[in-house]
N, C-alpha and C positions, 0 to 999 in steps of 0.2 A: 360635734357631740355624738357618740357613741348610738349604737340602736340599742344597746343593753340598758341604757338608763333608765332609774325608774323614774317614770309619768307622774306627775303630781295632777292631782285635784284642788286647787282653790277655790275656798268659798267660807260660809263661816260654821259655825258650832250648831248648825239648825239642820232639816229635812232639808226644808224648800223645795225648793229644782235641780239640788244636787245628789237627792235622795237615793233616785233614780239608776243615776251614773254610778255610785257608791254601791249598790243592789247588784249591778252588772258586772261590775271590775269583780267584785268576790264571789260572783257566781261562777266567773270564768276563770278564776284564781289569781287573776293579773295583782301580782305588788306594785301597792304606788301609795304615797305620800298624799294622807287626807286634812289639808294644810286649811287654819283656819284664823281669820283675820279677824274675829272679833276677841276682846278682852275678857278675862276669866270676869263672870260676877257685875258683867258691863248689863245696865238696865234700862238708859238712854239708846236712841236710833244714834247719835253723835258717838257715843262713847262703843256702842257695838259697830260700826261701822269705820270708827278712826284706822284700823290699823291698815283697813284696805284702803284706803281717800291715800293715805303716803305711799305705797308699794305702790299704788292703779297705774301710772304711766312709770314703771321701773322693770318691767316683764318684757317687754319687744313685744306686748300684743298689739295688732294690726284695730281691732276696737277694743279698748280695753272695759274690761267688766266681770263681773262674776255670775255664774263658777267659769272659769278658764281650765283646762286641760293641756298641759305640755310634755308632750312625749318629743323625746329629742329634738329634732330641730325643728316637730310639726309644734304650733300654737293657737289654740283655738278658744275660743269665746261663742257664747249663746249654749244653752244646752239639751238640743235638741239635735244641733251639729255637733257637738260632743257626743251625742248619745247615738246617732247614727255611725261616726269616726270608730269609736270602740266597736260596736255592733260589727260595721264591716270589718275590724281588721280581726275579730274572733267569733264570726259565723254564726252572726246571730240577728240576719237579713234572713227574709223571706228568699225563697230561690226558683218559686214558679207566677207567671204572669195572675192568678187567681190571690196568694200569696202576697204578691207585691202590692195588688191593688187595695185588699185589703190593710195594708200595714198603711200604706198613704192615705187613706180613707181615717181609720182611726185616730192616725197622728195628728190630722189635722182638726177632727173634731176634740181631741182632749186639746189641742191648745185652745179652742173655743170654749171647754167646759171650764179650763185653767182661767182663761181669761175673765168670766163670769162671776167663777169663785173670789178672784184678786177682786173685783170691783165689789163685790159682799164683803170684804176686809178692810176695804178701802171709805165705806160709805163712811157720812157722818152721823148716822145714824143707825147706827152697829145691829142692835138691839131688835130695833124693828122690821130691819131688813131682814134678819137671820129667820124670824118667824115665816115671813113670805118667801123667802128662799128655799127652807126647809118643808112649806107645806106644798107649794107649787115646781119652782123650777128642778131640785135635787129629785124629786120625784120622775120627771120629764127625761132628767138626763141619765136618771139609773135603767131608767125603761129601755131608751135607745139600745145601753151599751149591756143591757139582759138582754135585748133581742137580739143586737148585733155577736156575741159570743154563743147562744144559744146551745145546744149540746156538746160545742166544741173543746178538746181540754184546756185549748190556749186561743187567742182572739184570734191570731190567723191560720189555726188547723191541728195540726195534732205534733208541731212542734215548738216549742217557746223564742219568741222572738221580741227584740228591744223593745215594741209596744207593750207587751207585757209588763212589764218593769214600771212604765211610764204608767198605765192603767194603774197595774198593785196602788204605787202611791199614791193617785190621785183618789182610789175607790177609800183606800184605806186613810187616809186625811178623810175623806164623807162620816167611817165608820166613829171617826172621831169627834165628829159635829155632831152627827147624829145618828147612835148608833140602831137605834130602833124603825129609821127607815132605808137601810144599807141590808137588815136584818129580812125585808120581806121580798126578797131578789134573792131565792136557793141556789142560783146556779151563779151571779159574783160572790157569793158566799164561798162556796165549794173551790172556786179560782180562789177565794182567798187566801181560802187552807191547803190547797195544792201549790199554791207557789209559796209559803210559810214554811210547807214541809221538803221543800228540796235541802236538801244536804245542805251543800254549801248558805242557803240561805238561813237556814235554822242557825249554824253553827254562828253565821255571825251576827245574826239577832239575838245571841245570849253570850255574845264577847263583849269584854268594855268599850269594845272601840264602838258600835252600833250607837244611833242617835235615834231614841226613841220619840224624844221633844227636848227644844222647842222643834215645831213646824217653821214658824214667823222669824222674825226681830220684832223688839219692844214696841217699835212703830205702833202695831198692827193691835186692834181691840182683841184679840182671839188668834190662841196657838203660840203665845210665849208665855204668860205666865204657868205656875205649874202647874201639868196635870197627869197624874199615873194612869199608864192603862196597860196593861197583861196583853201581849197575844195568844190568843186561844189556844194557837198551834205549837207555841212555844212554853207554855207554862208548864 
């Protein structure tokens, strides 16, 4: 297979955890194929999910799952190593040991805040979880990642790097839960609207191809059904 091929992204018609990687590849201009397994108008987990359950062992991926990323003969799964994979092959790693430690430091606490969030989505008891989430721990976790950025333009110094990306969506999913306490942190505010107003980001936050929501699949109490929201930077 060729190295001129274009890289596809699979995953489905949502944010999720591919949000991330789709933010990066058009930052960095990369064409690639933003390939999506669920069914137009699909409302069920079964019926949004069907089209990946057939293809899932038809890829030659090594664990199969989504989002998957295939650029020529490399094929990867999970998307954190996706997002590092891109990162490194269009320079957008940290490149001094201060740099480095901080990108691993934050990566690994957003899959902890990630993982937090999925288990708030996951409760059975949706509703009441959300209110102690939103009054206690999203508070906790905004504080961290205000102190941890603090004056800086980008989390790890004054150049933008793959945690960046990973943060935007995950701060910006909060501003969507709750936008009045995402609202009292000025300076993830200001990251909001400086990575909103890069170029290339803006431009494809107002192309049709951009997936504004769902966040989820149907599964999920919160973040597929509809809901409209304006970016500030982009309206």
């Amino acid at each position: 297979m060729s190295d001129t091929t274009v890289p596809t992204l699979g995953y489905f018609k949502a944010r999720g955890v591919s949000q991330p990687i789709r933010l990066l590849l058009k930052y960095k201009g990369v064409d690639f194929i933003d390939k999506h397994y669920d069914s137009p108008g699909a409302d069920t987990d079964e019926a949004f999910k069907g089209n990946w359950v057939k293809a899932k062992f038809t890829l030659g991926l090594d664990f199969p799952n989504v989002p998957y990323y295939i650029d020529g003969e490399v094929k990867l799964t999970k998307s954190t190593v996706i997002m590092r994979y891109v990162a490194r092959k269009h320079g957008l790693m940290a490149t001094d040991e201060t740099g480095l430690t901080r990108q691993d430091v934050l990566e690994q606490q957003l899959m902890d805040i990630r993982s937090g969030y999925s288990n708030l989505l996951q409760s059975k008891d949706y509703e009441t979880e959300k209110i102690k989430y939103v009054a206690k721990t999203l508070p906790q976790q905004l504080d961290s990642l205000c102190r941890f950025l603090g004056t800086r333009q980008w989390f790890t110094g004054n150049h933008i790097n793959y945690v960046d990306f990973i943060v935007y969506e995950q701060i910006d999913v909060f501003r969507l839960l709750s936008l009045e306490t995402v609202n009292k942190y000025q300076n993830l505010v200001q990251f909001l609207t400086r990575f909103e107003s890069l170029p290339a980001i803006k431009a494809y936050m107002k192309s049709p191809e951009f997936i504004s929501w769902p966040i989820t699949g149907p599964a999920f109490p919160w973040g597929f059904k509809k809901l409209i929201y304006i970016y500030p930077s982009i309206s």
